[in-house]
N, C-alpha and C positions, 0 to 999 in steps of 0.2 A: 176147902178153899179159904183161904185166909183172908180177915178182911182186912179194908184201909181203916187206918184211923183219922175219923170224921173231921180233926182237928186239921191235919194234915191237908186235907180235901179242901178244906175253907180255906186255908192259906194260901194255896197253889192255884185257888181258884181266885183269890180276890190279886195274888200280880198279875195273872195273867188278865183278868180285865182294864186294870190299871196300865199295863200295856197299849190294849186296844184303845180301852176308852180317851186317853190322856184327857185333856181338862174338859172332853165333853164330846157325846155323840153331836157334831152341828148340822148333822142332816138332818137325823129324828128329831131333834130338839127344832129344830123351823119349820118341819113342815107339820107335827103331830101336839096337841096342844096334851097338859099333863095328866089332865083328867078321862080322857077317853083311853076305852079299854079295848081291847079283843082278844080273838084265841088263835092257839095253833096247835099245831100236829107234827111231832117229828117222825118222819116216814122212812122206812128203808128202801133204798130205790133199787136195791139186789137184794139175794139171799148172802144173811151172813152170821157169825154170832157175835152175841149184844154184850160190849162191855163197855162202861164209865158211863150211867144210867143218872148214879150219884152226883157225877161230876156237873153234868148239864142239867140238872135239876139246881144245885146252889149254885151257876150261874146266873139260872133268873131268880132267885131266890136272894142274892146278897143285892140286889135294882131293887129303887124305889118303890114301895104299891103291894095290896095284897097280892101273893099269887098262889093259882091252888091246879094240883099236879092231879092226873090220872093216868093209872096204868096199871098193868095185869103182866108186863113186862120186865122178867131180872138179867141181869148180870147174869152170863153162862148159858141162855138158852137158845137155839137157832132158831131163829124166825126166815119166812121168804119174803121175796119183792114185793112191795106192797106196807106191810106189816105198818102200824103203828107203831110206834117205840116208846113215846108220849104225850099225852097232851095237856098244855096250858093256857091257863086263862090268869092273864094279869094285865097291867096298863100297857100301852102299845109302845110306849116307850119302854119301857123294860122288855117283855118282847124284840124289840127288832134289834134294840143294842148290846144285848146279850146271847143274841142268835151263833153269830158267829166263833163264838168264843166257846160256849155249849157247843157247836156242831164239831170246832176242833178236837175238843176231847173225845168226844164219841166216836169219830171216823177214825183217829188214829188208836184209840183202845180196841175198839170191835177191829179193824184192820188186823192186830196182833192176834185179836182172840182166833177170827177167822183164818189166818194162817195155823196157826199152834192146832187146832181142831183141821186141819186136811193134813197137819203132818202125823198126827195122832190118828186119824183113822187110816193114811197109807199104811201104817204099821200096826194096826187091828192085829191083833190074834196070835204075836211073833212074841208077846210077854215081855217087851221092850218099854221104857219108859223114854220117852223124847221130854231132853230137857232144854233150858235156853244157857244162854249164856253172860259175864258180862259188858256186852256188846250190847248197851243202851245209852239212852239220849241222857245226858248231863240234867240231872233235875230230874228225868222222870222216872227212873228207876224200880221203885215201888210202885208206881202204877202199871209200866210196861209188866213189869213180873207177874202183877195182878190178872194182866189181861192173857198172860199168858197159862196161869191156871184157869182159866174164866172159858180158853180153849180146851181143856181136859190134858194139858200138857206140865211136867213139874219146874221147878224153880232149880236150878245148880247150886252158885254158892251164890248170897247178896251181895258178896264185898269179901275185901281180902282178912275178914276177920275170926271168919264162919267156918273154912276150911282149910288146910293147908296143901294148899298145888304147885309142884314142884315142876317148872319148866323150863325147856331148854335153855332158857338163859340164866336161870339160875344155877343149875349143872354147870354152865359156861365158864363162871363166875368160881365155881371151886376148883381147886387145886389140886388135890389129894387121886390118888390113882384110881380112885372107885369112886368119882363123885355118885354116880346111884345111891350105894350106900351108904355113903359117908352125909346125903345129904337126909335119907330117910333113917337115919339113927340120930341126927341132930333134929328134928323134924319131931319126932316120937318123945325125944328127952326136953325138948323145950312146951310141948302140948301134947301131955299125953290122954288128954279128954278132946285131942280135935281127929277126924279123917287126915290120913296122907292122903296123897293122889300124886300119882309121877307122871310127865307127858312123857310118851316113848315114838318114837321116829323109824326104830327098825327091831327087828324080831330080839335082836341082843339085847336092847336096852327094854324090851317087855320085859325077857330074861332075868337080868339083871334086879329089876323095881322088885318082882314077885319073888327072887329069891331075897329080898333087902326086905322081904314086908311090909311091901305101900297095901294100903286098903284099898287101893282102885288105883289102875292103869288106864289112863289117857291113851288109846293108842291115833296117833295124828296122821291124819292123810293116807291111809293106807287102803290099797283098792281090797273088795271084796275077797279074794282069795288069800292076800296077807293076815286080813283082818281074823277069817277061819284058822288060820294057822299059828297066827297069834293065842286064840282061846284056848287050843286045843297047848301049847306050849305051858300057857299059864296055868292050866286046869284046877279051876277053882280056887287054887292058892288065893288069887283076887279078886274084887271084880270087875269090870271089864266095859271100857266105855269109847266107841266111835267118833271122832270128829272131824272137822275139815274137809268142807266143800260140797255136805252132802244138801243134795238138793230134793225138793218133791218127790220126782224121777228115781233118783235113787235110793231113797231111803227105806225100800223096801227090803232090797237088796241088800242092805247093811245091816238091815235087823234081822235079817233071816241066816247070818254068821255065827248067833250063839252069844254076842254081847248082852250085857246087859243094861245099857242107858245108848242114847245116840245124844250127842248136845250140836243145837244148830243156832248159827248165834244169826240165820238169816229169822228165826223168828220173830227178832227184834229189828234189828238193824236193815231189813230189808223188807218189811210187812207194808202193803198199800195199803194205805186211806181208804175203805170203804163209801161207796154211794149213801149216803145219809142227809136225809134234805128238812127242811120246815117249809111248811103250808102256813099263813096268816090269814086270819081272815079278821075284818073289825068288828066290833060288838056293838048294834045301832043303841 
């Protein structure tokens, strides 16, 4: 599992306080004077798995005041209801105005991770790799991915610079009687140290990719019985990757065809906030 770079972390975390806080917490700051301290506890108030740990630690960490973290809790493990996540002790102002800001990250990273981990054990034991897609939030990209390994699920491509995937609209786009090929020979000659990948839409245009020599076939939208008929057409020549619309429900189904990747871009783009809360209590 690859990690973030801590630099990274610091920055993304100091706008997004900058954000909340703008020229000042005016609650905490009137009713909590700067010297008095207490602790807390972030709790999981369901079963889920735990990612951006980091995140909500250099939330209270970049607030005024000592503050000092315990935990026996990482990135990637499932805990149940109940669970501690972490706990600290620093000035009550830093506490309660960095609450918020710490509990965003963690609900919607563990949110991904928790998804990407149910889609990953629906497909237990079928020798299938569920990847994501990029279907993420503007700016969080690196982290969503994160959380999505963090699920025991892999990363696709980061950005259109890592792979080259040839789809339907860019087929569109050529001219030439075989865009397939015409696009996976221009494809090969411009990068020939990157993966093809061609989206295919019906059994011809698999055809077509695997006789053109894409490294992997996108096959889109296709119900379970296409999808087997698809592999069995390609055989091996490629490899062989499911997407579009597969849900929970069905992803068993999809990985039991002979593919080998399924990419769901609902790991991201549709992953719920996990129950994640903070306990404060004050420090006489």
């Amino acid at each position: 599992m690859a990690a973030i770079n801590e630099q990274l972390i610091q920055q993304h975390v100091q706008r997004a306080l900058a954000e909340d806080i703008g020229t000042g917490d005016v609650t905490t700051n009137a009713l909590l004077p700067a010297e008095a301290m207490g602790s807390a506890g972030i709790i999981a108030r369901e079963s889920l798995t735990v990612c951006g740990t980091a995140f909500a630690q250099e939330a209270f960490a970049q607030l005024p005041g000592k503050t000092i973290f315990q935990t026996e809790i990482k990135d990637g493990m499932e805990v149940c209801a109940g669970a501690t996540l972490l706990k600290i002790e620093a000035p009550c102002r830093t506490l309660l105005t960095a609450e918020r800001t710490a509990l965003n990250y963690l609900q919607r990273l563990s949110g991904i991770a928790t998804q990407a981990a149910d889609y990953v054990e629906a497909a237990r034991g079928t020798g299938v790799l569920i990847l994501d897609t990029r279907k993420t939030t503007p700016g969080w990209r690196a982290f969503e991915k994160y959380a999505v390994q963090c699920g025991g699920a892999r990363n696709h491509r980061r950005g259109l610079d890592d792979l080259i995937m040839i789809k339907d609209n860019h087929l569109a786009a050529l001219r030439g009687l075989n865009p397939v090929a015409d696009a996976v020979a221009r494809a090969h000659e411009a990068a020939p140290d990157l993966k093809v990948e061609v989206e295919a839409d019906t059994l011809e245009q698999a055809e077509a990719a695997a006789a053109a020599g894409a490294d992997i076939i996108l096959l889109d939208n296709m119900t379970p019985q296409m999808l087997r008929e698809a592999v069995t057409l390609i055989d091996g020549r490629s490899q062989v990757e499911a997407s579009g619309g597969i849900t929970l429900e069905s992803v068993r189904a999809v990985a039991e065809t002979g593919v080998n990747f399924i990419s769901v871009g609902a790991l991201t783009h549709s992953a719920v906030a996990v129950d994640i809360a903070m306990d404060f209590s004050p420090i006489p």
